[in-house]
C-alpha positions as CSV (number, residue, x, y, z in Angstrom):
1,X,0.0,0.0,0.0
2,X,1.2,3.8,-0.5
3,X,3.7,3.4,-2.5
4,X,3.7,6.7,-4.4
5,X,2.6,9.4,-1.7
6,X,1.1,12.7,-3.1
7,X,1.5,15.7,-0.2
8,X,-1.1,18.0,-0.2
9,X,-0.2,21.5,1.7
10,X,-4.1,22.0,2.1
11,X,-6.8,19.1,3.1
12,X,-9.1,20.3,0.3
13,X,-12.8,20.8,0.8
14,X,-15.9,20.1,-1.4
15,X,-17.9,17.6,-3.0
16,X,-16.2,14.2,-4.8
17,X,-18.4,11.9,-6.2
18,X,-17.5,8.3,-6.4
19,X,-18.7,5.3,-8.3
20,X,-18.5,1.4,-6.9
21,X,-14.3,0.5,-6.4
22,X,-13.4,3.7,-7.3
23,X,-11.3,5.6,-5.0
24,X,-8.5,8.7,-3.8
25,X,-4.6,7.1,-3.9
26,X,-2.7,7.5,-0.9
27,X,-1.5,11.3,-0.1
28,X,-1.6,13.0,3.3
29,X,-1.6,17.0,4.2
30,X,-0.7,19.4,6.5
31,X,-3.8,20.2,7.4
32,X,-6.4,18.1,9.5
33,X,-9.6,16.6,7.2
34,X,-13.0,15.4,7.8
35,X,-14.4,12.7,5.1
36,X,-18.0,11.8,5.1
37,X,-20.3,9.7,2.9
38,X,-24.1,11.4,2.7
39,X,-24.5,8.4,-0.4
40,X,-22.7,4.9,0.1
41,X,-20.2,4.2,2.2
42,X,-16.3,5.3,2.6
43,X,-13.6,3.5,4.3
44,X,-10.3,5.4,5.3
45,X,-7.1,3.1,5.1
46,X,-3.4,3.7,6.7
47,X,-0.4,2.2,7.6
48,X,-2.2,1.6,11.2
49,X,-5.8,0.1,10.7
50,X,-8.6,1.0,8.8
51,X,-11.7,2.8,9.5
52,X,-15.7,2.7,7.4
53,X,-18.5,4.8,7.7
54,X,-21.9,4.9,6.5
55,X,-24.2,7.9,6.0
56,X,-24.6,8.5,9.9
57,X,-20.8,8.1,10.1
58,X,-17.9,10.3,9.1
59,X,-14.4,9.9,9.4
60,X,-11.9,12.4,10.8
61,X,-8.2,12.2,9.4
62,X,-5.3,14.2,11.2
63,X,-3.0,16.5,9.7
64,X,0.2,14.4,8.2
65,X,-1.8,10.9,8.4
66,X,-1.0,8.8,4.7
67,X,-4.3,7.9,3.7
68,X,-6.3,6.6,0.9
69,X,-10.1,6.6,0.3
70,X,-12.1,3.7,-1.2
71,X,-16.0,4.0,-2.2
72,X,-18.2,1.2,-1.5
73,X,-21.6,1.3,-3.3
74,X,-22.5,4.5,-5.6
75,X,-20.6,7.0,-3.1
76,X,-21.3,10.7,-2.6
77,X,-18.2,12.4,-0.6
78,X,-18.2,15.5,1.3
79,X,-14.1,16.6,2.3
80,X,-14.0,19.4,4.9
81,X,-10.3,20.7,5.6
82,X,-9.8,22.1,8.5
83,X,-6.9,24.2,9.8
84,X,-7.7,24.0,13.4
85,X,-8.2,21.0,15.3
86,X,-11.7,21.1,17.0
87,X,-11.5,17.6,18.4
88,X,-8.0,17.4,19.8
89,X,-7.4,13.9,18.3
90,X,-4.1,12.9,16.5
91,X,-4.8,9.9,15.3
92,X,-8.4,8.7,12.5
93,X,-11.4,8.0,14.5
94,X,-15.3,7.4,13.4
95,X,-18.0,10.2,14.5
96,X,-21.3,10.2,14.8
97,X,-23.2,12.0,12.6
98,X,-26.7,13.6,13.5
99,X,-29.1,15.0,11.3
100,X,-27.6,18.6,12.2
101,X,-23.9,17.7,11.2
102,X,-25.2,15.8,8.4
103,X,-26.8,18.7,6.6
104,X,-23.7,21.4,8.0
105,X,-21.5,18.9,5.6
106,X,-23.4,18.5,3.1
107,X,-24.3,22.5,3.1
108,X,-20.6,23.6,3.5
109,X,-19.3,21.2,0.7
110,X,-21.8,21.9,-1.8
111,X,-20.6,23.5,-4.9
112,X,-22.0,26.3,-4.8
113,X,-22.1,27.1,-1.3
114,X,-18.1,29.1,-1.7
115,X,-20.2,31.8,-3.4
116,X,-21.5,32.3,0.4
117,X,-20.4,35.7,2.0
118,X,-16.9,35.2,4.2
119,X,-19.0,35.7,6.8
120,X,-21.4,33.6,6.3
121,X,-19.6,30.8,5.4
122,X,-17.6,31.2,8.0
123,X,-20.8,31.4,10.9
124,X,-21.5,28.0,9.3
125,X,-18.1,26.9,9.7
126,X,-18.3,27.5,13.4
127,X,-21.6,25.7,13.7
128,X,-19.9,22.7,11.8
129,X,-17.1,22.4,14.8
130,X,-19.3,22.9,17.8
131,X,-20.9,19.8,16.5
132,X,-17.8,18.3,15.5
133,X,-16.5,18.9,19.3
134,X,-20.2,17.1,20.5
135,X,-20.1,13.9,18.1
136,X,-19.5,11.2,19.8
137,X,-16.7,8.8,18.8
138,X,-17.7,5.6,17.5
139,X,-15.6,1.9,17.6
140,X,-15.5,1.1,13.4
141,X,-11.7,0.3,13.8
142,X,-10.2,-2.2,12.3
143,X,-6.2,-1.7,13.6
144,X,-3.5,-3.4,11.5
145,X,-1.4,-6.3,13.1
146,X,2.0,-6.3,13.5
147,X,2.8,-9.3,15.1
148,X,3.4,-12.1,12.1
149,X,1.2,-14.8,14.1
150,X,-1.4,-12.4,14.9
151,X,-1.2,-10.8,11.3
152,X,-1.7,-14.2,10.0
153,X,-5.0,-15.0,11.8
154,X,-6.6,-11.6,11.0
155,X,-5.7,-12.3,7.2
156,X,-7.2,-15.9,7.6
157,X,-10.3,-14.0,8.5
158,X,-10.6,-10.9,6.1
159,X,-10.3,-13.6,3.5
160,X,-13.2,-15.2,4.9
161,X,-15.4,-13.7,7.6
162,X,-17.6,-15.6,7.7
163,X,-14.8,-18.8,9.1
164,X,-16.0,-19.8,12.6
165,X,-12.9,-21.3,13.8
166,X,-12.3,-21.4,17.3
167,X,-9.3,-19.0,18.8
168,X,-7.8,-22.4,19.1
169,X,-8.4,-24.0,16.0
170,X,-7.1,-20.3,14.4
171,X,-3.9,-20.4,16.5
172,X,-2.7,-23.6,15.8
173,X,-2.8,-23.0,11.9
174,X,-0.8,-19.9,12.8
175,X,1.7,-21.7,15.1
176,X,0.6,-20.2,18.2
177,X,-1.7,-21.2,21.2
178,X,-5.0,-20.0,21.9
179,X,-3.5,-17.8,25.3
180,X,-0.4,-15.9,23.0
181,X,-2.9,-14.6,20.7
182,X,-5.8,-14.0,22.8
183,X,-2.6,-11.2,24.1
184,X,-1.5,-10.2,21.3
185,X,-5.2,-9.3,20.2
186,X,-5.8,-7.2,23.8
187,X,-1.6,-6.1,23.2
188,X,-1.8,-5.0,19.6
189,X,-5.3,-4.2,18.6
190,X,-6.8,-3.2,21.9
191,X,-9.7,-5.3,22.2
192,X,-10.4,-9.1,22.8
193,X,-10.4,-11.5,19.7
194,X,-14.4,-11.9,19.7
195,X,-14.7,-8.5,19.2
196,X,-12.2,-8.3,16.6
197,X,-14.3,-10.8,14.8
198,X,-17.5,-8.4,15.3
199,X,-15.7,-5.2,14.1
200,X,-14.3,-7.3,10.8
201,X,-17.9,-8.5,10.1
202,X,-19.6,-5.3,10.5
203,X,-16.7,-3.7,8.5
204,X,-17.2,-6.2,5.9
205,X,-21.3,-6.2,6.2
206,X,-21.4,-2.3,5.2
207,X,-19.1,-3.1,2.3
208,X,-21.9,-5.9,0.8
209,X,-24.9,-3.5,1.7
210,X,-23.0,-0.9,-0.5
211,X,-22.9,-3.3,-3.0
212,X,-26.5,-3.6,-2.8
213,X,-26.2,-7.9,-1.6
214,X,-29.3,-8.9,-0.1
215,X,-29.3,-9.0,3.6
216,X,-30.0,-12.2,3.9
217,X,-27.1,-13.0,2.3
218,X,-24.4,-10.5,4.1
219,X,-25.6,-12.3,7.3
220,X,-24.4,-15.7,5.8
221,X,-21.0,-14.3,4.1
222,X,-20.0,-12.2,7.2
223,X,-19.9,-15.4,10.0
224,X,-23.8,-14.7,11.2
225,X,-26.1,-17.7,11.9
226,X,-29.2,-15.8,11.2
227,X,-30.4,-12.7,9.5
228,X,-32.0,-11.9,12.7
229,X,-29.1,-11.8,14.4
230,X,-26.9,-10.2,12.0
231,X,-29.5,-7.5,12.4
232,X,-29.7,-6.9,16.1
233,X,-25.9,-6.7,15.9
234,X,-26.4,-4.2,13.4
235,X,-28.3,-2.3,15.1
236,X,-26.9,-1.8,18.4
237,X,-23.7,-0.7,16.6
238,X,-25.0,1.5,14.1
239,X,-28.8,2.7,15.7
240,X,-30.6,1.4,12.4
241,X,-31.1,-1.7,10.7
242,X,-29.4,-3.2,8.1
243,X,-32.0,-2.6,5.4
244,X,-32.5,0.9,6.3
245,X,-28.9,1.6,5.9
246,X,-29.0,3.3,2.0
247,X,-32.3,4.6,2.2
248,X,-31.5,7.0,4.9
């Protein structure tokens, strides 16, 4: 990944359509960036994890951070660079996103909203951080591995999330035990191997809904026994079911 890194003095803002697959090559800037997805979904990778939001998601991207963007389903992106930091944060992280904050992006990306007044633009600006600063943060985190055992497991399972191999069974392919990985996962990736598992699916669930795959079917591709479960999951993560997610 990132092999040839464009550097961008300026995060830019505005309005960057984006069909299935299609995507922004890695680059980073000096300044801090917000992406957000009011169509589709958008997934932010770097060098340390990756993050994906959906339309009541957005993604905020610190100043010098190597990134690239990738658009899942028929994606509409909103970029807001920002020169100040309003949420103190140095590393990505996933926000909620309100109806308010939805329709401050959208308004302050559209097209024609830099014919605003300075003033006005910038009152709406304002608005735009205070509920920036009030968005809570959201877990849709997928951090990258770094141990080769560990790194070996998590790739068994992006390949294939819906394999429902024990830690056990998954360590011993890796040649490891159960107990050094079930560390490495709380060491390395800050959280316990089952929910590992749960981020990866969810990650990899919003990726298929994009798509426009049945639900039925994501629930059987992503690990789930039942669509009915795949859906409360889905819903206590994200505050809306799976088949509401593109019709928002």
């Amino acid at each position: 990944m990132m092999s040839q890194i464009r550097h961008l003095p300026l995060a830019p803002t505005g309005q960057r359509p984006l069909a299935p697959g299609a995507g922004i090559d890695a680059h980073r800037h000096d300044t801090h960036q917000i992406a957000y997805a009011c169509r589709g979904v958008v997934s932010v990778t770097t060098g340390t994890g990756a993050w994906v939001a959906p339309a009541n998601r957005a993604i905020w991207i610190p100043a010098g951070t190597v990134h690239e963007h990738r658009a899942h389903g028929d994606t509409d992106l909103r970029l807001v660079g920002l020169t100040r930091n309003p949420l103190g944060l140095d590393r990505p992280a996933v926000l909620a996103v309100g109806p308010l904050l939805r329709e401050l992006l959208i308004a302050y990306t559209t097209d024609d909203a830099h014919a605003h007044h300075g003033g006005e633009r910038e009152r709406l600006l304002t608005v735009l951080l205070d509920q920036l600063r009030a968005a809570p943060e959201q877990p849709l985190h997928l951090p990258t591995p770094r141990d080769p055992r560990l790194a070996a497991v998590c790739d068994a399972l992006r390949r294939d999330p819906s394999d429902g191999r024990t830690l056990d069974r998954l360590a011993a392919g890796a040649g490891s035990s159960d107990r050094t990985l079930s560390r490495l996962f709380r060491a390395e990736l800050g959280m316990t191997f089952p929910q590992w598992r749960t981020q990866l699916r969810l990650h990899h669930a919003l990726l298929l809904l994009a798509e426009g795959v049945a639900v039925t079917t994501v629930a059987h591709r992503c690990g789930w026994a039942s669509a009915s479960a795949f859906i409360e999951v889905f819903r206590r993560s994200f505050g809306y079911t799976p088949g509401r997610a593109f019709t928002m």
